[in-house]
C-alpha positions as CSV (number, residue, x, y, z in Angstrom):
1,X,-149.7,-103.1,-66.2
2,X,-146.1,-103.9,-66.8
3,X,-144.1,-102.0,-69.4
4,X,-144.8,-102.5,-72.7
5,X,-141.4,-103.4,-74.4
6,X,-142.5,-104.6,-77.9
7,X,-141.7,-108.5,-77.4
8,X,-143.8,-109.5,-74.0
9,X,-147.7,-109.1,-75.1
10,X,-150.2,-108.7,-72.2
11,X,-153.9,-108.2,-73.1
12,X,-154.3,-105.4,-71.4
13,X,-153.1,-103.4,-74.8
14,X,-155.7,-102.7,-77.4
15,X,-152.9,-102.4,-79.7
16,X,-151.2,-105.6,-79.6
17,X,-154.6,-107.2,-79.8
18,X,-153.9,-108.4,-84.0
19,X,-149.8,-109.9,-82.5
20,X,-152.2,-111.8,-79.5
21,X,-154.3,-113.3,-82.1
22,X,-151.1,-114.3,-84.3
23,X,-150.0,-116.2,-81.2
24,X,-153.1,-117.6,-80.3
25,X,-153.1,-119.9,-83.2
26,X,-150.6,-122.0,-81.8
27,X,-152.0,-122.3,-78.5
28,X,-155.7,-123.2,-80.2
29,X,-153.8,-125.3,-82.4
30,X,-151.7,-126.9,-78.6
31,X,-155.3,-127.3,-77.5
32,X,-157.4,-129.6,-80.0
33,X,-153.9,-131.7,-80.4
34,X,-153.5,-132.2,-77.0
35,X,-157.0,-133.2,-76.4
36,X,-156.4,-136.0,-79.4
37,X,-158.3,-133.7,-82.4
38,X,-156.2,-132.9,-85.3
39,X,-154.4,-136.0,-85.7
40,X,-153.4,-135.5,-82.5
41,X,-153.0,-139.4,-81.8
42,X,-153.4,-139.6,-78.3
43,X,-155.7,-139.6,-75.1
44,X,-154.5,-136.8,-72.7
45,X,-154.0,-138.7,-69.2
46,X,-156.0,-138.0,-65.9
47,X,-153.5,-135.6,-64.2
48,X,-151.0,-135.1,-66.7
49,X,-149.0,-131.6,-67.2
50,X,-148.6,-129.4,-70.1
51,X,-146.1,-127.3,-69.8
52,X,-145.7,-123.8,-71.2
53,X,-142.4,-122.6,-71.4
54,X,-141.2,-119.4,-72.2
55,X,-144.6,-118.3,-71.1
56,X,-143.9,-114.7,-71.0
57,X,-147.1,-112.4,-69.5
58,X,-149.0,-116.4,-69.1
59,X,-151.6,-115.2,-71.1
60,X,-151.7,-118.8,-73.2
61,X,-151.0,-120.9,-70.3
62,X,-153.9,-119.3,-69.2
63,X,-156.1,-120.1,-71.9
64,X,-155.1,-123.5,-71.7
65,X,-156.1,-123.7,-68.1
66,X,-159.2,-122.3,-68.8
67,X,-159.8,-125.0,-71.4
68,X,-159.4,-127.8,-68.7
69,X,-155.7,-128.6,-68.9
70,X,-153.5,-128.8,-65.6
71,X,-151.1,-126.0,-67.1
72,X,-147.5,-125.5,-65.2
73,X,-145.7,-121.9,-67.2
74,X,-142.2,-121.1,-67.1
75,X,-140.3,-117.9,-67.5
76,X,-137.6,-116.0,-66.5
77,X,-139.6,-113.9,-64.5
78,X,-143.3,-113.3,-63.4
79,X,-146.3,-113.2,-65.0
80,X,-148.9,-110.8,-65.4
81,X,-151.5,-110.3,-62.4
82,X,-154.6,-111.4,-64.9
83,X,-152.5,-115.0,-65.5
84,X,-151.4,-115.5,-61.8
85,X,-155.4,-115.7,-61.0
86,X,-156.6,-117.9,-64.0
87,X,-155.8,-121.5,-63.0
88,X,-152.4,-122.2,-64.4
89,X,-149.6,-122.7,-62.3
90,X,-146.4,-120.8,-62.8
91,X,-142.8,-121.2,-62.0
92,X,-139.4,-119.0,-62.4
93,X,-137.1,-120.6,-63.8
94,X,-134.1,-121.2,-66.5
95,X,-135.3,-122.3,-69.7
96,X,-131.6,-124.9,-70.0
97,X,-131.8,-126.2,-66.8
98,X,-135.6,-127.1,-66.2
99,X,-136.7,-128.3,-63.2
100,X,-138.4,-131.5,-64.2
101,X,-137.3,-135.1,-64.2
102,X,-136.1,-137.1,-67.2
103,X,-139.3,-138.1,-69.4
104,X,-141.6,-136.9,-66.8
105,X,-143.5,-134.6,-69.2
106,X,-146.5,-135.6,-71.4
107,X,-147.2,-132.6,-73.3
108,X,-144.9,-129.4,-74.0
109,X,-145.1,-126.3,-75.8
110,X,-142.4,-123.8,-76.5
111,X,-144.2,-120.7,-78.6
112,X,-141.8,-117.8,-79.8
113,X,-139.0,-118.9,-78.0
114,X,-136.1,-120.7,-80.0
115,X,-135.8,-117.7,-81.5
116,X,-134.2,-116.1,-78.4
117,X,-131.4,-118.2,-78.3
118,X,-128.0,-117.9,-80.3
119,X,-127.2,-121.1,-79.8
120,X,-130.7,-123.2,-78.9
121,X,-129.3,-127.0,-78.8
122,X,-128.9,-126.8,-74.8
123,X,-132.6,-125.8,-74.6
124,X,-133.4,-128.5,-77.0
125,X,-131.7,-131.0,-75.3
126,X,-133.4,-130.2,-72.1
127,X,-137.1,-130.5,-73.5
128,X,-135.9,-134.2,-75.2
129,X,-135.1,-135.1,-71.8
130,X,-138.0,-133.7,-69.8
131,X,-140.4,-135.2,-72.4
132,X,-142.1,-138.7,-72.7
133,X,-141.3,-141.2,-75.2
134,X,-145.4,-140.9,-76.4
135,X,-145.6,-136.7,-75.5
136,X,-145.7,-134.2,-77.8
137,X,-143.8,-131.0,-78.3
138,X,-145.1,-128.3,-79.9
139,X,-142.3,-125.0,-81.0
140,X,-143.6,-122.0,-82.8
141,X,-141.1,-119.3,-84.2
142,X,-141.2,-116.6,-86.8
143,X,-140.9,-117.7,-90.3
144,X,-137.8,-115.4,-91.5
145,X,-138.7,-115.2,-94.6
146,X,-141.9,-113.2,-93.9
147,X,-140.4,-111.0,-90.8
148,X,-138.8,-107.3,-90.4
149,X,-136.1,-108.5,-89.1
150,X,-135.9,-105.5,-86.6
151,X,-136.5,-107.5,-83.4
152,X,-133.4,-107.4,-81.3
153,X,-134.6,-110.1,-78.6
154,X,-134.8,-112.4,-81.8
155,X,-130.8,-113.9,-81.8
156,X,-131.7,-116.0,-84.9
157,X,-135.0,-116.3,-87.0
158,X,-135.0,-119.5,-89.0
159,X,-136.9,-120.9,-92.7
160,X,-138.9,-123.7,-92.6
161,X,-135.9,-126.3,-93.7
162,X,-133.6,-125.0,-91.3
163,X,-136.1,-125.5,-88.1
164,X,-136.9,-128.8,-89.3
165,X,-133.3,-130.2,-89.5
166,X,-132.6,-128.7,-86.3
167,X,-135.7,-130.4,-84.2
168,X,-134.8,-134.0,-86.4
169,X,-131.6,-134.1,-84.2
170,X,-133.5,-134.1,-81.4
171,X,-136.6,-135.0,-82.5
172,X,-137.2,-138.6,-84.6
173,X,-140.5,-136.9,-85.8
174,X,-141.1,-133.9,-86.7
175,X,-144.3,-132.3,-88.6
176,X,-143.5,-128.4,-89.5
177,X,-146.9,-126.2,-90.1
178,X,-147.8,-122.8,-90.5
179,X,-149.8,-119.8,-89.5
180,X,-150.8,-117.9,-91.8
181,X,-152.4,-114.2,-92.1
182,X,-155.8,-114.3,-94.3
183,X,-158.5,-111.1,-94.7
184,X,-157.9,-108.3,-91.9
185,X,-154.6,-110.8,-90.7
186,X,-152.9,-109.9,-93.7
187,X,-154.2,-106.6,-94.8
188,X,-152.2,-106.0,-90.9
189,X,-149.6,-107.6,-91.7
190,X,-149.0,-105.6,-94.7
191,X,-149.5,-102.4,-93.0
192,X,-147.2,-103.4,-90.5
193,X,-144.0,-104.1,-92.6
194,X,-144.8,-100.9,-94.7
195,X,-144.9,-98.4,-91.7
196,X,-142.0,-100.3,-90.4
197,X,-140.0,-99.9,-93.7
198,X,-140.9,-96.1,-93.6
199,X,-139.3,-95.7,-89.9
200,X,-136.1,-97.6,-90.7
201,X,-135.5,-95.4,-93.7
202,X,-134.9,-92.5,-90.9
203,X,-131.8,-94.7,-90.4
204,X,-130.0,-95.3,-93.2
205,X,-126.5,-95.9,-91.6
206,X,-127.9,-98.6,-89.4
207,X,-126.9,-96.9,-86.0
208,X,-129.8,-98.9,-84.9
209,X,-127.7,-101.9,-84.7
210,X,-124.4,-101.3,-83.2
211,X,-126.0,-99.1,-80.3
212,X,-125.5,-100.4,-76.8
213,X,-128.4,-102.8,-76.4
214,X,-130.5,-101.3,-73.5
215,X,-131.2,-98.1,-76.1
216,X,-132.0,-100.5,-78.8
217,X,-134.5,-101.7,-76.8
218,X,-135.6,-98.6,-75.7
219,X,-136.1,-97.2,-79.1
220,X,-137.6,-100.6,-79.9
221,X,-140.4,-100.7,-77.3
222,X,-141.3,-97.1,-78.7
223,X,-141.3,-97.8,-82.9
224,X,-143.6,-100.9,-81.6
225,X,-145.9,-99.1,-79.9
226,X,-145.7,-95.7,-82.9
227,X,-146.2,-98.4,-85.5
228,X,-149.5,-100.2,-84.3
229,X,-150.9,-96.9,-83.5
230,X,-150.1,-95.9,-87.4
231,X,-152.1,-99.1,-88.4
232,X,-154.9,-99.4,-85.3
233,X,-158.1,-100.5,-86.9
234,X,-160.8,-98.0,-87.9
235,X,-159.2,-96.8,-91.4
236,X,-161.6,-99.3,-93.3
237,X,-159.5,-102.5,-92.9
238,X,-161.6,-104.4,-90.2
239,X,-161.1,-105.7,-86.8
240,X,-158.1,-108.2,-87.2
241,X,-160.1,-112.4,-85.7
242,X,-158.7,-115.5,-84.5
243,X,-159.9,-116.6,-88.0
244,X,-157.9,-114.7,-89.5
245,X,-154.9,-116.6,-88.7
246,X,-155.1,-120.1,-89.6
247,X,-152.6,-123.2,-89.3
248,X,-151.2,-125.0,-92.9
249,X,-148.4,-125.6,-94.5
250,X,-145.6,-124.6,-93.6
251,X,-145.1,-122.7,-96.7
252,X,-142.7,-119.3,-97.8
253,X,-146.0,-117.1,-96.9
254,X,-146.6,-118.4,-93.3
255,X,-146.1,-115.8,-90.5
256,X,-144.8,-118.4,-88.3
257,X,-143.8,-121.8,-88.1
258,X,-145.2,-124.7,-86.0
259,X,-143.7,-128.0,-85.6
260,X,-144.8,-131.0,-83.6
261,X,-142.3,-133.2,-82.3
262,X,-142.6,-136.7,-81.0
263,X,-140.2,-139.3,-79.9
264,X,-137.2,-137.8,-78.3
265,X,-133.9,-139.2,-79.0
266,X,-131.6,-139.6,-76.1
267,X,-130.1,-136.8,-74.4
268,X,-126.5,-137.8,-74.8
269,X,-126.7,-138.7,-78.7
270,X,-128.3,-135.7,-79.7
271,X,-125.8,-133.7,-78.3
272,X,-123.4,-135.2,-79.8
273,X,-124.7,-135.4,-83.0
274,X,-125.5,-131.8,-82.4
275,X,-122.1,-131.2,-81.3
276,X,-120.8,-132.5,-84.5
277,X,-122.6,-130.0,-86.8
């Protein structure tokens, strides 16, 4: 099992079992699109690809597999062992220089990713270019107005508004849900921000954010892992479900945001128009 660092979930953690739920959603929600449900307008073709990049431990490319898509996952480095054996393909690679040719790609999904990048337009230029003119793009990020705020592999969290204006340059379509946190979801989610609110206090000078980065990390990995075991179920809250994080609107109170994205506009123009800002 690799180590746990807080930001790549693996399975093999009964603690990160309610954030693996909260990320399924978008990968249920990737699969009934892609297979035309959900307004999905479209018949998935014989042979085509979906990719998954920024795949991390390939636990959703997996999943995807499993549900009869040919799955190809990308990351900056390997999966986990479970993944590697589950019928998805995987590839190392660099997320702004992918190794695909231009509109090659039917179907794409990007989840908790953009939100790793200060500056994202070069990786948003590259998934315009590798996509079809009829795929779909799905991207999934934390809605900032419902997160701590304490990740520091998040460079920049984004609202609902800001997301949107950002895919439209490269993007002529783009349809912004949510996912949000009902029943056990939300009664987590709440425990969650409190026990992390509590910690933080125990820095009041915000040392945690000008310390070199490889012991903010450090101590990050470790509050994760002290947190969820201060909120593990048992205590009368219930066992957090896949139900209990549905896909809406894209409203103030969803955990994370999920846009589909059709029709990309040429490489060239968006980065100019991107440029241009």
């Amino acid at each position: 099992m690799e180590p746990v660092t807080g930001e790549r979930l693996d399975d093999a953690s009964a603690l990160y079992r309610a954030d693996l739920e909260r990320h399924r959603a978008a990968y249920r929600f990737a699969q009934a699109r892609i297979r035309g449900g959900e307004g999905g307008g479209g018949q998935w073709a014989g042979g085509s690809v979906l990719l998954d990049l920024g795949c991390g431990t390939g636990y959703g490319a997996a999943e995807l597999a499993a549900g009869g898509l040919r799955v190809i996952g990308l990351d900056r480095v390997r999966p986990a062992a479970r993944a590697r054996g589950a019928g998805a393909d995987f590839v190392v690679g660099d997320l702004t220089r992918l190794p695909f040719a231009d509109a090659s790609v039917e179907a794409v999904v990007s989840f908790q990713v953009i939100e790793h990048f200060a500056d994202p337009r070069p990786y948003l230029a590259e998934l315009a270019r590798i996509l079809a003119p009829g795929g779909l793009l799905l991207v999934s990020t934390p809605n900032r107005l419902q997160s701590d705020g304490e990740n520091p592999y998040h460079l920049h969290e984004y609202e609902a508004a800001e997301l949107a204006a950002l895919l439209a340059v490269h993007f002529e379509q783009v349809e912004l849900r949510g996912v949000h946190a009902v029943g056990a979801a939300a009664r987590h989610q709440a425990a969650r921000l409190r026990q992390i609110r509590r910690l933080t206090r125990l820095d009041p000078f915000g040392l945690r954010r000008i310390l070199p980065r490889s012991v903010v990390e450090w101590g990050f990995a470790r509050l994760s892992l002290l947190v969820r075991r201060l909120i593990r179920p048992g205590r009368g809250e219930g066992e957090v479900l896949a139900a209990d994080y549905p896909v809406g609107e894209a409203g103030s109170d969803c955990l994370d945001l999920l846009a589909s994205c059709r029709v990309p506009r040429r490489r060239a123009g968006a980065i100019d128009q991107a440029g241009s800002d």
